[in-house]
Structure formats: structure tokens, C-alpha cells
C-alpha positions as CSV (number, residue, x, y, z in Angstrom):
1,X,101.7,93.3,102.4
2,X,98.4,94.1,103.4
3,X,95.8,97.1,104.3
4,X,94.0,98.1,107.5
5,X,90.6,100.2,107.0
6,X,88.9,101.9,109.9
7,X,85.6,103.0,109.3
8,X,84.8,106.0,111.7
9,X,80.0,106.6,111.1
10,X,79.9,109.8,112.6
11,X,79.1,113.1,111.1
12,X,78.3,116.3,112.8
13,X,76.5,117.3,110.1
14,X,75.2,114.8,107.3
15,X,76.1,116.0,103.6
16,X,72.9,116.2,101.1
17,X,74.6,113.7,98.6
18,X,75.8,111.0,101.4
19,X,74.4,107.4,100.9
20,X,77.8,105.8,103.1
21,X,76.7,104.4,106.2
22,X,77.0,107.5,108.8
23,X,75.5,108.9,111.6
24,X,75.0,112.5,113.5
25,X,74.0,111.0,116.7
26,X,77.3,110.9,119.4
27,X,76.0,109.5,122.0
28,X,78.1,106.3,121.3
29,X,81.0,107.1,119.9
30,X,83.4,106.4,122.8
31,X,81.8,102.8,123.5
32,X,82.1,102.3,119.7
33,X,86.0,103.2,119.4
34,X,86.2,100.8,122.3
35,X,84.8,98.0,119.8
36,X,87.1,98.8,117.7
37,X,89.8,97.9,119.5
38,X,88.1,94.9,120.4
39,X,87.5,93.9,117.0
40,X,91.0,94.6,115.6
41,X,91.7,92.0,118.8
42,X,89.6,89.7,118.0
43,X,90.4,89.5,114.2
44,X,94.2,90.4,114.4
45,X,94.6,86.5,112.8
46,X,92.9,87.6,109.4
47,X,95.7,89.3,108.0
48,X,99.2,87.3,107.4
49,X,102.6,89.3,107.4
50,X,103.2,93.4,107.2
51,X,100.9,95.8,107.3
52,X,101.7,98.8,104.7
53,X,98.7,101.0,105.1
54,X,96.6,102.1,107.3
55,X,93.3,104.0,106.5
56,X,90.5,105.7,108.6
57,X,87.7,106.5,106.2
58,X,83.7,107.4,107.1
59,X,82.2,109.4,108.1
60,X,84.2,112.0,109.1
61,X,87.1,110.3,111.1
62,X,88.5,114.2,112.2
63,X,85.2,114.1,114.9
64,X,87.1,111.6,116.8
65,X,89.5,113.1,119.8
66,X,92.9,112.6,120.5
67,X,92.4,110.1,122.8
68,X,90.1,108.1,120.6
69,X,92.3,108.3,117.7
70,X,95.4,107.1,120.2
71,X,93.6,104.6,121.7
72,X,93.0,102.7,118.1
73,X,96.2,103.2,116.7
74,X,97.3,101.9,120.1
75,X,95.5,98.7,118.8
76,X,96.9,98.8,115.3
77,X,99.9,98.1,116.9
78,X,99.9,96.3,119.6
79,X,98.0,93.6,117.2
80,X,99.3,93.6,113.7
81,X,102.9,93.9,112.7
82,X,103.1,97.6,111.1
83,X,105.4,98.3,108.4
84,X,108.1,101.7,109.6
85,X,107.3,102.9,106.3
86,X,103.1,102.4,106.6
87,X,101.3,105.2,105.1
88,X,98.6,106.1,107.8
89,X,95.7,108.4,106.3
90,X,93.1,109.8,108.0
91,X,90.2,112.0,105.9
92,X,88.7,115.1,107.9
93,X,86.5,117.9,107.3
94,X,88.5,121.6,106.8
95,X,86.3,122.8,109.2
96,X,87.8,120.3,112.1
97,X,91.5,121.0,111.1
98,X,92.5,123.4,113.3
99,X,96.0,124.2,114.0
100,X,95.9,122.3,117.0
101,X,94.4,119.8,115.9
102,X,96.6,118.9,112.7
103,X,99.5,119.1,115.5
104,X,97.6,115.8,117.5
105,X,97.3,113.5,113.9
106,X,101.2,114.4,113.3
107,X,102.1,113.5,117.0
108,X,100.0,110.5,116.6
109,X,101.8,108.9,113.6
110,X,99.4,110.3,110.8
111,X,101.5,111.0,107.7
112,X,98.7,111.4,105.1
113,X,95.9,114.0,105.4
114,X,92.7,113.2,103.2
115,X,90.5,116.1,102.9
116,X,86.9,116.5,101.8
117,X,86.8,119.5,100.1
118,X,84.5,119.1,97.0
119,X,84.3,122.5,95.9
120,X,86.0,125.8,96.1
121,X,82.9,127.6,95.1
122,X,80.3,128.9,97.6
123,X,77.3,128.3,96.0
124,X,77.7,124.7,95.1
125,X,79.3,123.7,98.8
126,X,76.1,125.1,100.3
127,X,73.8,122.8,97.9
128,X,76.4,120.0,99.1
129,X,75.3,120.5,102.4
130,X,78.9,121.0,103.6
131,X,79.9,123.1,107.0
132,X,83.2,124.8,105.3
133,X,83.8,128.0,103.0
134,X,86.2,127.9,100.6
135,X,88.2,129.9,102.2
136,X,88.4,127.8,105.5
137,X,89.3,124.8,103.1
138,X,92.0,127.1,101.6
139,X,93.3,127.8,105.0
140,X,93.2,124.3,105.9
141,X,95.4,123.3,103.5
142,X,97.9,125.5,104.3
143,X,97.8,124.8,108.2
144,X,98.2,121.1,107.1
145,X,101.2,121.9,105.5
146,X,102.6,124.7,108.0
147,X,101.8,121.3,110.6
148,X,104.2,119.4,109.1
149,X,102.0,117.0,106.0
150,X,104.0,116.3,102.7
151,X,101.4,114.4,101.7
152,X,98.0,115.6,101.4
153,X,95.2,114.5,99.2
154,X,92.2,116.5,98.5
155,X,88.3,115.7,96.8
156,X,86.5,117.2,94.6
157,X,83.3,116.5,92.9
158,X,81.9,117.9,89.2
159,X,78.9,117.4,87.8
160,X,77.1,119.7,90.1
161,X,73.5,120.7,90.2
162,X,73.2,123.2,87.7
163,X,77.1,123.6,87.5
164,X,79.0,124.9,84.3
165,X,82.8,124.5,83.2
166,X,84.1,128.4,84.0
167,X,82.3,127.7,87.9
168,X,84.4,123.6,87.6
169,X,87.9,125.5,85.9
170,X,87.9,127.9,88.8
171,X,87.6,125.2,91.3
172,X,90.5,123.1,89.9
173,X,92.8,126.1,89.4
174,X,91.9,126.9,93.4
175,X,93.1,123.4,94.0
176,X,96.0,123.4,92.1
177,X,96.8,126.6,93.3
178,X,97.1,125.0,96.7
179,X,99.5,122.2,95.5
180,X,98.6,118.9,97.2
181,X,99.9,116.2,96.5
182,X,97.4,114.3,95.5
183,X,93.2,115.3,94.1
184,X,90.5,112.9,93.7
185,X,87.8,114.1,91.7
186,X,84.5,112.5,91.8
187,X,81.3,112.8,89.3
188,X,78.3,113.0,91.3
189,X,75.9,110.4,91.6
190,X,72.1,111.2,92.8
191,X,72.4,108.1,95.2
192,X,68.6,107.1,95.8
193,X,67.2,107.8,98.9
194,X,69.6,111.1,99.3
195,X,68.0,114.4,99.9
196,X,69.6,115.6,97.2
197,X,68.3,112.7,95.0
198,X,64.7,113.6,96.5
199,X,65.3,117.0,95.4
200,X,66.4,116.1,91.5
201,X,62.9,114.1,91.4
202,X,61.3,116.7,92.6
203,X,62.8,119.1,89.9
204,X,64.2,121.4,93.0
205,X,67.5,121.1,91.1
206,X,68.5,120.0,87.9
207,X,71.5,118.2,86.9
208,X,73.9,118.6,84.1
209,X,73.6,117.2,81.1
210,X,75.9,114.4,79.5
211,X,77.5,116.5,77.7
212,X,78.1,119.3,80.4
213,X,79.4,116.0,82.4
214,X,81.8,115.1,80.0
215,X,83.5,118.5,79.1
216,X,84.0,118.8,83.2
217,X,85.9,115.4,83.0
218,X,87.6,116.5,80.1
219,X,89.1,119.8,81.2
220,X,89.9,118.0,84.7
221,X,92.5,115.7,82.7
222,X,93.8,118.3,80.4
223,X,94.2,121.0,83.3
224,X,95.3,118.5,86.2
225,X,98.0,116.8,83.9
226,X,99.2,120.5,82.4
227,X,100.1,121.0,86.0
228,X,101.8,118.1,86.7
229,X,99.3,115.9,87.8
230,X,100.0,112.1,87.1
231,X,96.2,110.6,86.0
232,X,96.7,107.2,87.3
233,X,93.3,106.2,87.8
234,X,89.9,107.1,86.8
235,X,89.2,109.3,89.5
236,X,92.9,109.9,90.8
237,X,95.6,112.3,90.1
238,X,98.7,112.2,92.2
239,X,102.4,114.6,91.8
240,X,105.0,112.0,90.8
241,X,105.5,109.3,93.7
242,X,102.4,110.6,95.8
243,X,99.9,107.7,94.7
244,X,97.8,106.7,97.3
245,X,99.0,102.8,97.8
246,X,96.0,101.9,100.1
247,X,93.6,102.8,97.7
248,X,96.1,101.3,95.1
249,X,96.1,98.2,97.5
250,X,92.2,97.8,96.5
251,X,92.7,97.6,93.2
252,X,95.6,95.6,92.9
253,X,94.6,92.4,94.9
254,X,96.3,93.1,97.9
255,X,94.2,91.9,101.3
256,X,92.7,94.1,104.0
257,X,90.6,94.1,106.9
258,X,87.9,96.4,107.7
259,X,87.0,97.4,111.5
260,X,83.9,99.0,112.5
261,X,80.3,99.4,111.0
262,X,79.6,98.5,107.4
263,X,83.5,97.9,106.8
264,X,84.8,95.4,104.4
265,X,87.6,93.0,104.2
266,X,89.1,91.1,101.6
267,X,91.8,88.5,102.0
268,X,92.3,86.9,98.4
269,X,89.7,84.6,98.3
270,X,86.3,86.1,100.3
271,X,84.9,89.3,101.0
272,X,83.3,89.7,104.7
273,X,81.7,93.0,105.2
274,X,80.2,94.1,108.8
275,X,76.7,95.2,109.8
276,X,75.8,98.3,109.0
277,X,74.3,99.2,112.0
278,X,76.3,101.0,114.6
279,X,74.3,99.5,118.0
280,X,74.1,95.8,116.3
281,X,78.2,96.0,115.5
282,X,79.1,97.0,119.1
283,X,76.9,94.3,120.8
284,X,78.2,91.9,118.2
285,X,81.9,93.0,119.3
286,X,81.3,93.2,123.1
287,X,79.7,89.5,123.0
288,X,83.1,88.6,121.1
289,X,80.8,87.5,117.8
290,X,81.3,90.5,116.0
291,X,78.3,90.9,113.6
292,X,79.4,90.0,109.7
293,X,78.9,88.0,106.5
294,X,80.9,86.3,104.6
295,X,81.1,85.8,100.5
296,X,83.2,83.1,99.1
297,X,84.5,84.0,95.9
298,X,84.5,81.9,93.1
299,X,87.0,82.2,90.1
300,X,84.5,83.8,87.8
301,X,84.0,86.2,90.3
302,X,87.4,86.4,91.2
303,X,88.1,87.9,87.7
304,X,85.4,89.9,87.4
305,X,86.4,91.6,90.2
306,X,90.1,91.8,88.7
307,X,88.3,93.5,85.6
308,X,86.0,96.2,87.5
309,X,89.6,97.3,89.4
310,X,92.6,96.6,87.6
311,X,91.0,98.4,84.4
312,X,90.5,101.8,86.1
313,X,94.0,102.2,86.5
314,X,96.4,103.3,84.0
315,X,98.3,99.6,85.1
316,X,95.7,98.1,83.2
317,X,94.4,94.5,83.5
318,X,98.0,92.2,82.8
319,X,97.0,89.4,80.0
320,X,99.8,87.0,81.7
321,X,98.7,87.5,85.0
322,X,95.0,86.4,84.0
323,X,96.1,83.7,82.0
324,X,97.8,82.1,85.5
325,X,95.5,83.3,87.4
326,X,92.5,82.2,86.1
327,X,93.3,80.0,83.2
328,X,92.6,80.3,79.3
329,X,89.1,79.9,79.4
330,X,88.1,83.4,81.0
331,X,91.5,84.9,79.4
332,X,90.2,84.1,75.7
333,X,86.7,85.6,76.5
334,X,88.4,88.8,77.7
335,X,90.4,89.2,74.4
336,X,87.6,88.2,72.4
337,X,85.4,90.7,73.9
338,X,88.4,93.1,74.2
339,X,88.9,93.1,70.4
340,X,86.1,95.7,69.2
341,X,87.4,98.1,71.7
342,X,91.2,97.8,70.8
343,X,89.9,98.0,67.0
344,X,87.8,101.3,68.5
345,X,90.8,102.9,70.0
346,X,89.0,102.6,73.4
347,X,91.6,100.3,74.7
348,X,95.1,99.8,73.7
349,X,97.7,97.2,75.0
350,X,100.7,98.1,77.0
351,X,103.6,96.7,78.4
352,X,101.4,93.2,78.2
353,X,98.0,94.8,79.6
354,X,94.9,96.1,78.0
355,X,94.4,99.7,79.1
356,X,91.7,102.4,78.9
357,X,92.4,105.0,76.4
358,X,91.7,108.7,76.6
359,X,88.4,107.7,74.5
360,X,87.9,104.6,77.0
361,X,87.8,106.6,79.8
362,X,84.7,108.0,79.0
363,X,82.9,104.8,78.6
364,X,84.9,102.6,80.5
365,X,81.9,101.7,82.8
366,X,80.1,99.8,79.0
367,X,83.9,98.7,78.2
368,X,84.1,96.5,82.1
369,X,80.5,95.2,81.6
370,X,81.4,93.8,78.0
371,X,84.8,92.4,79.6
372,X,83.0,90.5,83.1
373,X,82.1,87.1,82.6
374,X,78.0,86.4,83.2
375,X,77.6,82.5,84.1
């Protein structure tokens, strides 16, 4: 079982809070969907055996055309031996799904709609920078569905400038009031070299404080799993059997290969991640040296990473499976180091795994860098 991620860098409008590698200029976004293909050629050897999911993440992946979109899942195929039962996401902007539209993703195999909502309230999407009302994300939604989506995942953010819990409740109960299938919900981060980090220096805006922060992470459990809403990981909620398996796929060890600008691949043993640059990754890809680094991955790294993933799922990290994996060494530091939290009621241990509390949650960031292993 492995992963596919396609990274799609175009915008048509850059959000204020963006630091993923994107861009608003066009001009070469046919020549780069013709790397693409290339690459997923060139590198079709990297991953061994079925192909489960398929993801195209940017960016906004919904500026691409029919044709565009056809043409690379044209390559998927022809190069990689797809599962019948693959979920194939694509994320788009509301303001792109147009009834039309959403008909080409479902004729072209798409069964999994991801879309970037962030907020239902007007104020905040227009300090987001975003191009959509609340009311054309509303609408999307329901066109998604009326197009023939069961499965469709939504993003929010809280934590916004100068945001309080009533303007955050109203914004969940919009969402669930919508009933997809799945929500993400993001704390915002002033990402330096934003505008809207520029802005919070400047003192244009002002952010919440921590304890704003944490009553909007609070009520976003409580009120998500009232309705249903399985919290299975830190920033995930999904109905019953509607978990997002490629994300899952990341934090559960399973490989995956990134195509196109800035993407990243993992296949058990190294990471490789591409240029971030969109010119400098098609002239790698045309030459037939696509442009990327590889990391090696040690064994200390190699649980470190199994820490900083498997613990922000409600999975948890699997003693046993650390003991063979990496040996008692590393797996007697973890419970060493695991014991004040346990004693803390920040972590508890389940089904053979340590995993994150209601309490843990809120510092689980201090309870991964007290479990990693520094050399």
C-alpha cells in the first residue's frame, strides 16, 4: 500500500496567511502539468505494489482544467498500479466549484472533495485574504453533494486575528450544519515572512491570546464530537468510517511519492523532497534529472519521526511496535520520559500504545519534544 501526492503551486489569488510554496503567475502551468507526467514516468519505480490514495494538494489544484487534471491522472495510471478502491482527493477553492465543474472531477475519477473553507464568517475570510463568501462556500457544499460526493472534507482555521468564541461557535455550527463528512480545523500560525505575519509585527492586527486559543480548541472538540464527529487526530474530525487514509497514510509509515514543486516522498527509509522552484523543477524534469535531494534516515530519526506522527493520532504510538522496530534502547527512553506525563494524566496507555489525553492535547507539542531522542 502506498500514497501518490501531486502538488499543483498555482493560486489565483495568494492567501495573506500562505507560507506553502505557490504561485499566481499562469504563464506555465500547462508546460508544468506536462512535467508532471514526466516525472510520475520517470520515478514510477519508487513505489513497490498498490497504490491506495491519491492526493492533489497546493496550491489550489481546482485552477487546473479538465484536460490538465485528465492528462495527470492519465499518468497515474498508465504508471503505477492503482488500487479499484483508491481514494482520489482533490482540494479546491468554493469559488472554483461550479456545478459544472464538480461534474468534470466526478467524471474524472475524483471521489473525495477537500475544500478550503476556513471560515464562515465574513469578516475574518476577508482578513484571510480569501476570494469566497460564506455563502458561496455554503453553496458549494451543497453542489458537491447535489454532484454526486459522499465524501467531502472541509477546513477551518481558529485562532483568528482578533477572533472570539461566539464569532468560532457560529462558524462550526455553519459547518456542521452542512454535514461533511469530514472537518479539519487548523490553529493559525503567523508564518514569518507572511503578510499577515508583517501585519501582527506591525500591530495592524492582533492575535488572540492563549487562553482565547485554547477555549476555541476546546469548544471545537466538545461541539464537533456532540455532533457526531470522531476526533481522531489533533487537527481531524471525520463521521464514522470517513477518515482521510492518505493523510492517515503519513502518519502511519506508509510510503509515498510526491510529484511537482516542493513535493515530498517517503519510502520507509529516506525522505526526498523536490525544488521548490517552479521553472528549476520543469527544466530538471524535461532534462530527465528532475531536480531533488535526498535525506537518509537514520534509526534515531526514524523514531523521532514515528513520535512527532503516530502521537497526534488517537492510535497512539504502539510500545511493541517500537520495541521491534527500533530496539530497547530508544523504547526505554520513551517510557522513561513518558512516565511524568502518564503520572500527569497527559497521556494514558491503550490497547498497548501511549496516547494523548484530552489534557495532552493541549500540550502535546512539549509532550513529543520530551519523547524524541536528541543524539
Amino acid at each position: 500500500m502506498a500514497g501518490i501526492y501531486i502538488h499543483i503551486p498555482f493560486c489565483k489569488r495568494r492567501c495573506l496567511y500562505c507560507a506553502f510554496y505557490s504561485s499566481t503567475l499562469h504563464n506555465e502551468q500547462q508546460r508544468y502539468c506536462d512535467a508532471l507526467c514526466k516525472e510520475l514516468r520517470l520515478r514510477s519505480n519508487y513505489i513497490i505494489g498498490t497504490v491506495d490514495t491519491v492526493y492533489f494538494g497546493g496550491g489550489t489544484p481546482s485552477t487546473l482544467t479538465e484536460q490538465q487534471l485528465s492528462m495527470i491522472l492519465g499518468a497515474i495510471k498508465e504508471n503505477f498500479t492503482l488500487s479499484p478502491t483508491a481514494e482520489i482527493t482533490i482540494e479546491a477553492n468554493p469559488d472554483d466549484l461550479t456545478p459544472e465543474y464538480l461534474a468534470t472531477l466526478r467524471s474524472l475519477s475524483f471521489n473525495r472533495l477537500s475544500m478550503g473553507i476556513q471560515s464562515f464568517d465574513e469578516r475574518q475570510l476577508q482578513a484571510l485574504g480569501r476570494r469566497h463568501t460564506a455563502h458561496r462556500a455554503s453553496q458549494a457544499v451543497e453542489n458537491a453533494r447535489a454532484a454526486g460526493f459522499t465524501n467531502i472534507s472541509i477546513d477551518l482555521m481558529f485562532a483568528l486575528p482578533s477572533s472570539t468564541l461566539a464569532e468560532w461557535q457560529r462558524s462550526i455550527e455553519q459547518a456542521i450544519a452542512l454535514r461533511p463528512t469530514h472537518i479539519s480545523a487548523y490553529n493559525l500560525t503567523y508564518e514569518e515572512g507572511t503578510p499577515l505575519y508583517r501585519a501582527l509585527q506591525e500591530g495592524s492586527i492582533k492575535a488572540v491570546d492563549e487562553e482565547e486559543n485554547l477555549a476555541q480548541f476546546s469548544t471545537l472538540i466538545d461541539t464537533l464530537a456532540a455532533a457526531g464527529y470522531r476526533h481522531y487526530e489533533i487537527s481531524n474530525f471525520a463521521l464514522p468510517g470517513y477518515e482521510s487514509r492518505h493523510n492517515s497514510s503519513y502518519w502511519h509509515d506508509v510510503p509515498y511519492l510526491g510529484c511537482g514543486a516542493a513535493a515530498h516522498s517517503y519510502d520507509g527509509h529516506s525522505r526526498g523532497w523536490n525544488i521548490a522552484d517552479i521553472n528549476a523543477y520543469i527544466e530538471g524534469v524535461e532534462s530527465g534529472e528532475p531536480n531533488f535531494e535526498v535525506e537518509h534516515l537514520s534509526p534515531t530519526e526514524q523514531y523521532n519521526d514515528a513520535i512527532l506522527t503516530r502521537l497526534r493520532t488517537t492510535d497512539g504510538v504502539p510500545v511493541d511496535w517500537i520495541r521491534q522496530k527500533f530496539g530497547d534502547r530508544l523504547t526505554d527512553y520513551m517510557l522513561k520520559n513518558a512516565a511524568a506525563h502518564l503520572s500527569a494524566g497527559r497521556l494514558r496507555e491503550h490497547s498497548g500504545s501511549l496516547v494523548l489525553t484530552r489534557d495532552g492535547l493541549f500540550v502535546s507539542d512539549a509532550i513529543m519534544r520530551d519523547l524524541i531522542y536528541i543524539e
